[in-house]
C-alpha positions in Angstrom: 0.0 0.0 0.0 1.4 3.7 -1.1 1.6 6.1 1.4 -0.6 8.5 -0.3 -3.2 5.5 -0.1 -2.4 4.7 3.9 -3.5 8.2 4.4 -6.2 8.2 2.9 -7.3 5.2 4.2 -6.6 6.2 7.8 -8.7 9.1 7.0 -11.4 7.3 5.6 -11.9 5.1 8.9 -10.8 8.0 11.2 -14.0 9.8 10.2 -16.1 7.2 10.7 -15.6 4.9 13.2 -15.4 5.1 17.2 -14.5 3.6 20.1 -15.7 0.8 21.7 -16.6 2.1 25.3 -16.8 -0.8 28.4 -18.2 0.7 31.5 -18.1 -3.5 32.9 -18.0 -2.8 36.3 -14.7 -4.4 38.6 -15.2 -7.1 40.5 -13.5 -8.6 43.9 -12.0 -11.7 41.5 -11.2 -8.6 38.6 -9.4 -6.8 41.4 -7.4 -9.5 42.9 -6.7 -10.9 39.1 -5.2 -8.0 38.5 -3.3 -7.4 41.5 -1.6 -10.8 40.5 -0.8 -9.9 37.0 1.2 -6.7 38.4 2.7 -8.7 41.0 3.8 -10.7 38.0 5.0 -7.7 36.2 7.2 -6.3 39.2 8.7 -9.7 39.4 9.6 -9.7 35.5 10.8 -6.2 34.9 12.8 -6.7 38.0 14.7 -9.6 36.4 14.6 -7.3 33.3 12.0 -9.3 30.7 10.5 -6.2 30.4 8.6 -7.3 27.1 7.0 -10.0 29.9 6.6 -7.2 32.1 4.8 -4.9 29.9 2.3 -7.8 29.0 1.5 -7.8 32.4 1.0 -4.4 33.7 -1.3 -4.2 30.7 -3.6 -7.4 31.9 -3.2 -5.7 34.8 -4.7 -2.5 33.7 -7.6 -4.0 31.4 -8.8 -6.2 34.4 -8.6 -3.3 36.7 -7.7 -0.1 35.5 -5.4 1.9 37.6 -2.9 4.7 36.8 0.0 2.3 38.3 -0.4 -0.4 36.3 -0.7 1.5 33.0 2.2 3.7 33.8 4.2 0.6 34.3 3.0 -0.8 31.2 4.0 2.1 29.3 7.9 2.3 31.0 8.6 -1.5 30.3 7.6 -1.3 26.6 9.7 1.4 26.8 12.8 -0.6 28.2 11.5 -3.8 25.7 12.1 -1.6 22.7 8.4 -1.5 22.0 8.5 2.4 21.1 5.3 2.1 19.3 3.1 0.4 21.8 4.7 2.8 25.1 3.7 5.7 23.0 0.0 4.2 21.9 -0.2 3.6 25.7 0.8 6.8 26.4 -2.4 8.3 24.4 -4.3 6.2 26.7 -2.5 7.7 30.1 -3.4 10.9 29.0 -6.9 10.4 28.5 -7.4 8.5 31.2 -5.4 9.9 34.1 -4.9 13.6 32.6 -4.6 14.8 36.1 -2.1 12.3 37.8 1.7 14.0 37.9 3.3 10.6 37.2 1.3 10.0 34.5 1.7 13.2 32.3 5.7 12.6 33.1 6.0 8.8 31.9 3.1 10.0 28.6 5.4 12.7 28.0 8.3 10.8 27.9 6.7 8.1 25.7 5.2 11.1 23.2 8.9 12.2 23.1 10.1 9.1 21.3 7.1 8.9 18.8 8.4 11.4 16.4 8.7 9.3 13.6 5.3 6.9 13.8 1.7 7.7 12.2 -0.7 9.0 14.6 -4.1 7.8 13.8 -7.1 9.2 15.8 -10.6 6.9 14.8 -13.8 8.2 15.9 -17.5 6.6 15.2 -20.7 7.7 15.6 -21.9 4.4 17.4 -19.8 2.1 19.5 -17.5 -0.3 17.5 -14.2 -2.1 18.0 -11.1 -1.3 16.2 -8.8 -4.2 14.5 -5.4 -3.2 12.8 -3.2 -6.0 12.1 -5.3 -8.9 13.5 -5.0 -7.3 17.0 -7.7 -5.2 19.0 -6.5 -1.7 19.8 -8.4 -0.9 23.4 -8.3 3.5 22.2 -9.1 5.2 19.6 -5.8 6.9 19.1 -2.6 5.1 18.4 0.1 5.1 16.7 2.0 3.0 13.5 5.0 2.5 12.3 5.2 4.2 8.8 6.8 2.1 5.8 4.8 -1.0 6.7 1.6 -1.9 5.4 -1.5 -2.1 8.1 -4.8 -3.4 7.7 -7.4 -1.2 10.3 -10.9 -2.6 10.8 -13.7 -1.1 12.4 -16.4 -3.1 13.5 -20.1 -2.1 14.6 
C-alpha cells in the first residue's frame, strides 16, 4: 500500500468509526486478578523481561484499570524496545489519568520518542471495535510505524 493511499485510508476510517466504550464494572476476583498480574510484572521487569513485564502491567490495567499499572505498562515497553506500543499507551494515560503528575511525566516521555510513527485518531458515531493488524487496539488513538503496510478494521 502507497503512502498516499495509507492516508487516505486512515482518513477514511478516522471519520467514521469510534471507540468501543466498556463501563463493565470491577469485580472482587477482577481486582485480585489484576493485582496478581502486576505482582507478575514487578517480578519480570525486575529480572529485566521487560517485554513480559509490559504484558502484564497491561492485563493488569484491562482487568482493573489503575494509573500504576498503566504507567508501568508504558515504562517496560519502553525498556522492551516497544516504542510504538509505550507511545499508543501513552495516548491512553493521558486520556485517562490527565490529572495524575506521574502519568503526564511517563506519557510525556513516551510522546517524546514517537516522532517518527503515524498518529491515527478513529472516531464513530456508534460504538465499534477497532482491528489493525489482527489485534484489538483498546483506544481510539494510536500510533503505526510508517513504511509498513497495516490493515485497520472497524467493526459495529
Amino acid at each position: 500500500m502507497n503512502p498516499a493511499r495509507s492516508a487516505f485510508f486512515c482518513l477514511v476510517v478516522a471519520a467514521t468509526a469510534t471507540p468501543a466504550v466498556s463501563h463493565a464494572q470491577v469485580t472482587a476476583r477482577d481486582r485480585e486478578a489484576a493485582a496478581q498480574a502486576y505482582d507478575r510484572g514487578t517480578a519480570a521487569y525486575l529480572a529485566e523481561d521487560f517485554e513480559s513485564a509490559a504484558q502484564w502491567f497491561e492485563t493488569a490495567h484491562r482487568l482493573a484499570p489503575s494509573v500504576a499499572a498503566l504507567v508501568q505498562a508504558v515504562r517496560s515497553h519502553g525498556r522492551a524496545g516497544n516504542a510504538t506500543r509505550a507511545a499508543t499507551l501513552a495516548l491512553r494515560l493521558q486520556a485517562l489519568y490527565a490529572g495524575d503528575e506521574a502519568a503526564t511525566r511517563t506519557a510525556a516521555s513516551a510522546l517524546a520518542q514517537a516522532g517518527s510513527f503515524v498518529r491515527v485518531d478513529v472516531e464513530c458515531d456508534q460504538d465499534c471495535a477497532i482491528e489493525v493488524g489482527g489485534a484489538i487496539i483498546g483506544h481510539t488513538s494510536f500510533f503505526l510505524t510508517p513504511g509498513t503496510e497495516h490493515d485497520i478494521v472497524a467493526s459495529f
